[in-house]
C-alpha positions in Angstrom: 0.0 0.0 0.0 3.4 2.2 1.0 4.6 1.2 -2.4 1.6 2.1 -4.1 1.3 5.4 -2.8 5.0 6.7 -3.7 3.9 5.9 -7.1 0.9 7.8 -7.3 3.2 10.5 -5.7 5.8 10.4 -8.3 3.6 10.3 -11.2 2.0 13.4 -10.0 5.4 15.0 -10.6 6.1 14.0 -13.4 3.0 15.8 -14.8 3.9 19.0 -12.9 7.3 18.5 -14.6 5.6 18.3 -17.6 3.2 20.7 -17.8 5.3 23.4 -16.4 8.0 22.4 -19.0 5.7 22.6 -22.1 4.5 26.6 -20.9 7.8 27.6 -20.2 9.0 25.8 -23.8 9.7 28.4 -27.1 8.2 27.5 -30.2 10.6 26.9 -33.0 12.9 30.0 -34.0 11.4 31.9 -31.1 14.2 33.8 -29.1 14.7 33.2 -25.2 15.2 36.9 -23.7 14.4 36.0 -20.4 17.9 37.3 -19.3 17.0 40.6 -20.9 14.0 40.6 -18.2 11.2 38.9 -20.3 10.6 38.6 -24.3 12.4 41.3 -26.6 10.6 42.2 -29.5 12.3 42.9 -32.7 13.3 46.2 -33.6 13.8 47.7 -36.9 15.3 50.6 -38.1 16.4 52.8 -40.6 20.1 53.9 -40.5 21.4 56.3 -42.6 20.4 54.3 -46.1 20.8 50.8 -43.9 18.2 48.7 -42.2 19.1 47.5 -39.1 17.4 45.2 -37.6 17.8 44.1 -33.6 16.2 40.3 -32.7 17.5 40.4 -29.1 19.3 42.8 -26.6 22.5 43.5 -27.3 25.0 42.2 -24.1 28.8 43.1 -25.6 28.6 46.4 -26.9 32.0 48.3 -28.4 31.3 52.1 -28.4 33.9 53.6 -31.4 34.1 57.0 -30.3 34.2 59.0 -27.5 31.0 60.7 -28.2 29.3 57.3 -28.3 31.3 56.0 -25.5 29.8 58.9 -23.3 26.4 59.0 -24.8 25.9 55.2 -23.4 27.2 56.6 -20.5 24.6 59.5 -20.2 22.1 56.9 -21.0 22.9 54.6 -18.4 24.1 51.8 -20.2 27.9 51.6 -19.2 27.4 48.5 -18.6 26.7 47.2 -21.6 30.0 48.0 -23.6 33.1 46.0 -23.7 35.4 48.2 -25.1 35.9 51.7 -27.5 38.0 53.6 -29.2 39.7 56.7 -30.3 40.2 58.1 -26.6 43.3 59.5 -28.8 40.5 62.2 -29.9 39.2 62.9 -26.7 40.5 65.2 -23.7 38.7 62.6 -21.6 34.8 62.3 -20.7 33.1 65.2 -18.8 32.9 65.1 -15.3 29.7 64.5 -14.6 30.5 60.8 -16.8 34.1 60.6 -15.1 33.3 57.4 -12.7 31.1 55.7 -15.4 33.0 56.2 -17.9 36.4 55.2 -16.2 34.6 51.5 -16.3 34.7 50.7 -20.2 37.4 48.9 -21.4 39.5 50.1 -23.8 39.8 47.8 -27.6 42.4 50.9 -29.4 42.9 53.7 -27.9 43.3 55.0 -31.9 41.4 53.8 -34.8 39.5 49.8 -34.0 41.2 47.3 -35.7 39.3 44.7 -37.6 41.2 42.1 -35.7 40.2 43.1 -31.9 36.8 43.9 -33.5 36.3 40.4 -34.7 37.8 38.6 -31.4 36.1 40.5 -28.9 33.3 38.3 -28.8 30.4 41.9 -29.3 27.4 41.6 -30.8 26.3 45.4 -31.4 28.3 48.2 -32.6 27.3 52.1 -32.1 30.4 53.6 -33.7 31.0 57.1 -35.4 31.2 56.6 -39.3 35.1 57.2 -39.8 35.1 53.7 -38.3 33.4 51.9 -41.0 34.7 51.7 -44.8 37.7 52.7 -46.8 39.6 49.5 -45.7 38.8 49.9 -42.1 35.7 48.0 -40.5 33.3 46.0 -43.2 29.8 46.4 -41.7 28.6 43.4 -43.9 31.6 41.1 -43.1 30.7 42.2 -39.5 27.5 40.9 -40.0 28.9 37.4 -40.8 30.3 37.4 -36.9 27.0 38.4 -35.3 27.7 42.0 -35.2 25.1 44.6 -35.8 26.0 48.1 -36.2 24.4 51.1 -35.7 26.4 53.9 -37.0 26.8 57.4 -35.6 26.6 59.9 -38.3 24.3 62.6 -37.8 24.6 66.2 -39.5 21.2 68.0 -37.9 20.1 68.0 -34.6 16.8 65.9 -35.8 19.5 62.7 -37.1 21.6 62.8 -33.7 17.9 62.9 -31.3 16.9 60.2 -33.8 20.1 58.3 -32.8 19.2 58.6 -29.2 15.6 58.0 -29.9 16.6 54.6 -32.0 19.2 53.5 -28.8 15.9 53.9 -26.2 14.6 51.3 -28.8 17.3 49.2 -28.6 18.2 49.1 -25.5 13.9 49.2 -23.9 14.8 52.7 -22.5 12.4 54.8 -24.1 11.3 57.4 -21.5 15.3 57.8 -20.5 16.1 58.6 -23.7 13.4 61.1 -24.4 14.1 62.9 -21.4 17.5 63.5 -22.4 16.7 64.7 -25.6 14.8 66.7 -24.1 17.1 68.7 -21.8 19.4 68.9 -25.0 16.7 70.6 -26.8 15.6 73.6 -24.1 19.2 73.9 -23.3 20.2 74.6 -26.9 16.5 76.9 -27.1 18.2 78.8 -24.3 21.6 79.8 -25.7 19.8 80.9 -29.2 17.1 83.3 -27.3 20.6 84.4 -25.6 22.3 85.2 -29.1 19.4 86.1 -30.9 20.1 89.9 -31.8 23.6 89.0 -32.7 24.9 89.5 -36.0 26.8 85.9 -36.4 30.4 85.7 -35.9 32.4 84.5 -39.1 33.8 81.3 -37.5 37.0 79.6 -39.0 37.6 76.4 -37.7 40.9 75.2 -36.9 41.6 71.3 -36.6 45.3 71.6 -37.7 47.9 73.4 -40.2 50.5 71.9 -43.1 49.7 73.5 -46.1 46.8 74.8 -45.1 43.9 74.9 -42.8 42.2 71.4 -42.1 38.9 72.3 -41.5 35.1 71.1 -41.5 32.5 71.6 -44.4 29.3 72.7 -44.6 27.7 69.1 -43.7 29.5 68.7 -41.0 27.9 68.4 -37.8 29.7 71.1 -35.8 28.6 74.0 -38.6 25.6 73.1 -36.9 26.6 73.7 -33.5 28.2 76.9 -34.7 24.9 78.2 -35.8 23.0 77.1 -32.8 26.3 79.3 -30.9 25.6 82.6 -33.1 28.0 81.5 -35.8 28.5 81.1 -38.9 31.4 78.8 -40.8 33.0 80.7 -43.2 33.3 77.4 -45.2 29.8 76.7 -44.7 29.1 76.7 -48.6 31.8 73.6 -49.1 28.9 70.5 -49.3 31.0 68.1 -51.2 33.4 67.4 -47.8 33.3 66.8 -44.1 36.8 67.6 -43.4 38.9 69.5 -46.1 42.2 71.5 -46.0 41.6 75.3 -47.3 44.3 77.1 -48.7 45.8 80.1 -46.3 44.4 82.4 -49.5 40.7 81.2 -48.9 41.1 82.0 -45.4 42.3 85.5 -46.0 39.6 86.2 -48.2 37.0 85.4 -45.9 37.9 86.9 -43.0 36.9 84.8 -39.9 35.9 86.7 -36.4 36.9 84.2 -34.4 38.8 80.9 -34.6 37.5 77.4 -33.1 41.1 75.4 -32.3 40.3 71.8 -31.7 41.8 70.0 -28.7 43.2 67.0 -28.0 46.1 64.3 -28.3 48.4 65.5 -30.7 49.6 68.1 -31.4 48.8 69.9 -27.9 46.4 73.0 -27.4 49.3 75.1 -26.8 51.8 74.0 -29.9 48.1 75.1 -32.6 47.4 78.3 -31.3 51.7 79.2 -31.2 51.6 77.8 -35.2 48.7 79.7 -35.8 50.2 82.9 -34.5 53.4 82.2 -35.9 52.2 81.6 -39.7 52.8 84.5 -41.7 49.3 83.9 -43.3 47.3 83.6 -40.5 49.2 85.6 -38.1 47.4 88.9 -40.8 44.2 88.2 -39.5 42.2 90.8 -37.1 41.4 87.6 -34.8 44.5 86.2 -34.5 46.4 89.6 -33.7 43.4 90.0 -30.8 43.9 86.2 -29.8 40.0 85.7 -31.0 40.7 81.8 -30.4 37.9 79.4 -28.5 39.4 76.2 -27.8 37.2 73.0 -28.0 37.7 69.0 -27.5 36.8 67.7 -30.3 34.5 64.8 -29.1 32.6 67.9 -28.0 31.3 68.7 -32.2 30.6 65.2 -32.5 26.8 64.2 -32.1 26.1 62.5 -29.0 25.8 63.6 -25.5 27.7 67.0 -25.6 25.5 69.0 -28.3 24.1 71.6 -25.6 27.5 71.6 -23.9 29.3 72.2 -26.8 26.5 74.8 -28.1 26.9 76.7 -24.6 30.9 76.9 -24.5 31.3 78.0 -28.1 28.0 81.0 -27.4 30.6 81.9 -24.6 33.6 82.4 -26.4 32.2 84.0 -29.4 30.0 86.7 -27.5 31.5 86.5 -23.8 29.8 89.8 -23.0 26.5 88.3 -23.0 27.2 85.8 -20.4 29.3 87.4 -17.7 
């Protein structure tokens, strides 16, 4: 009767077993996200002419950029990455994203190589677009080692929000993605009620010398941020290039108000503004005999988590009156 009774009692688990095994069970090609917190549905999106689709959370993440390195960090997913690169064009993060940011591993500290790439064992990329192409990374042989990418490439405001907007997708943070967007948004509307009656600055940007001025185009995303600051890139009518070296006789002729000097690794702060000075071309210029100069990092004119920042500190160096 014992006997009989241990039997009834393990056949009852079995079924439990069972039952609770087939509810729980996928059906085929269905994906298990219960690490992710429950299902993940798929996202897609568009991406600069690419569609990129997302099946499951990304868990290895390389950030290829500073600016993307710190945006993650802004949007509370350090955790996430497993390496970046290019810190050699950054003066470091700011210091509100100091401690986070101190956490991510670093892949190159210059360019990503396709090796370390491949053998880091990520599965999502967001990386800025001098990353991708022209013998560097292969998005499509990327693909082949379960890597999606998500390129950073934005030229307006509306492509780097829709970046941030496409991230809250990704990574089921909606709401803290918005949010941040929006405290870019009234913090830029701020600085242009501020320089509003201003007649814009003419705004030369200096990135480095040689045998000429390397410089940024009209598409580039930091003729943007000049606007937004109340100025105006004197080479705002070059659309064919990003980045471009101007001759010192097209810089004479257009006669720039103010210089932006970009900062970081190499060559120093210091050693641009003394060749600048020292140039017989340059050194003509009202701006450069008045030391008009407004130093920037350089991850602070790429799109990411530094657009009102980067608005603010140029507004201040091109019209200081206005905010002391």
């Amino acid at each position: 009767m014992k006997r009989n009774k241990n039997l009834f009692l393990l056949a009852c688990i079995l079924v439990m077993a069972f039952l609770f095994t087939g509810c729980g069970s996928k059906a085929p090609g269905q994906r298990d996200d219960t690490a992710n917190g429950g299902s993940y549905e798929k996202v897609e999106l568009h991406n600069y002419g690419r569609e990129v689709v997302i099946e499951s959370m990304p868990q290895k993440v390389l950030t290829l950029g500073p600016n993307c390195s710190e945006l993650f960090v802004a949007l509370g997913l350090t955790d996430k990455i497993i390496g970046n690169s290019l810190d050699n064009h950054s003066r470091g993060p700011l210091p509100e994203y100091a401690a986070e940011y101190a956490k991510i591993p670093e892949l190159n500290y210059a360019n990503a190589t396709r090796e370390a790439v491949i053998s880091s064992g990520a599965d999502f990329i967001y990386g800025i677009d001098w990353e991708f192409g022209d013998g560097r990374l292969e998005i499509e042989e990327l693909k082949e080692y379960g890597i999606n990418v998500y390129m950073n490439k934005a030229s307006t405001l509306e492509e780097a929000y829709q970046e941030i907007a496409d991230l809250g997708k990704i990574f089921r943070i909606e709401d803290k993605a918005a949010a941040f967007i929006q405290e870019q948004q009234e913090r830029i509307g701020a600085v242009a009620e501020k320089v509003s009656g201003q007649e814009p600055l003419r705004v030369l940007v200096y990135d480095s010398g040689g045998d000429g001025v390397y410089t940024c185009g009209g598409t580039n995303f930091e003729t943007l941020l000049i606007e937004k600051a109340g100025g105006k890139n004197i080479f705002a009518d070059v659309t064919t290039k990003q980045w471009f070296m101007a001759s010192y006789e097209e810089v004479l002729k257009r006669e720039p108000d103010v210089i932006v000097v970009h900062d970081y690794d190499v060559p120093a702060l210091e050693d641009k503004i003394r060749a600048i000075k020292s140039d017989p071309a340059l050194a003509q210029l009202e701006c450069v005999k008045n030391e008009r100069f407004v130093p920037i990092t350089l991850e602070s004119v790429l799109p990411g988590a530094r657009m009102a920042y980067a608005v603010e500190l140029l507004a201040k160096g091109f019209y200081p009156e206005l905010f002391n």
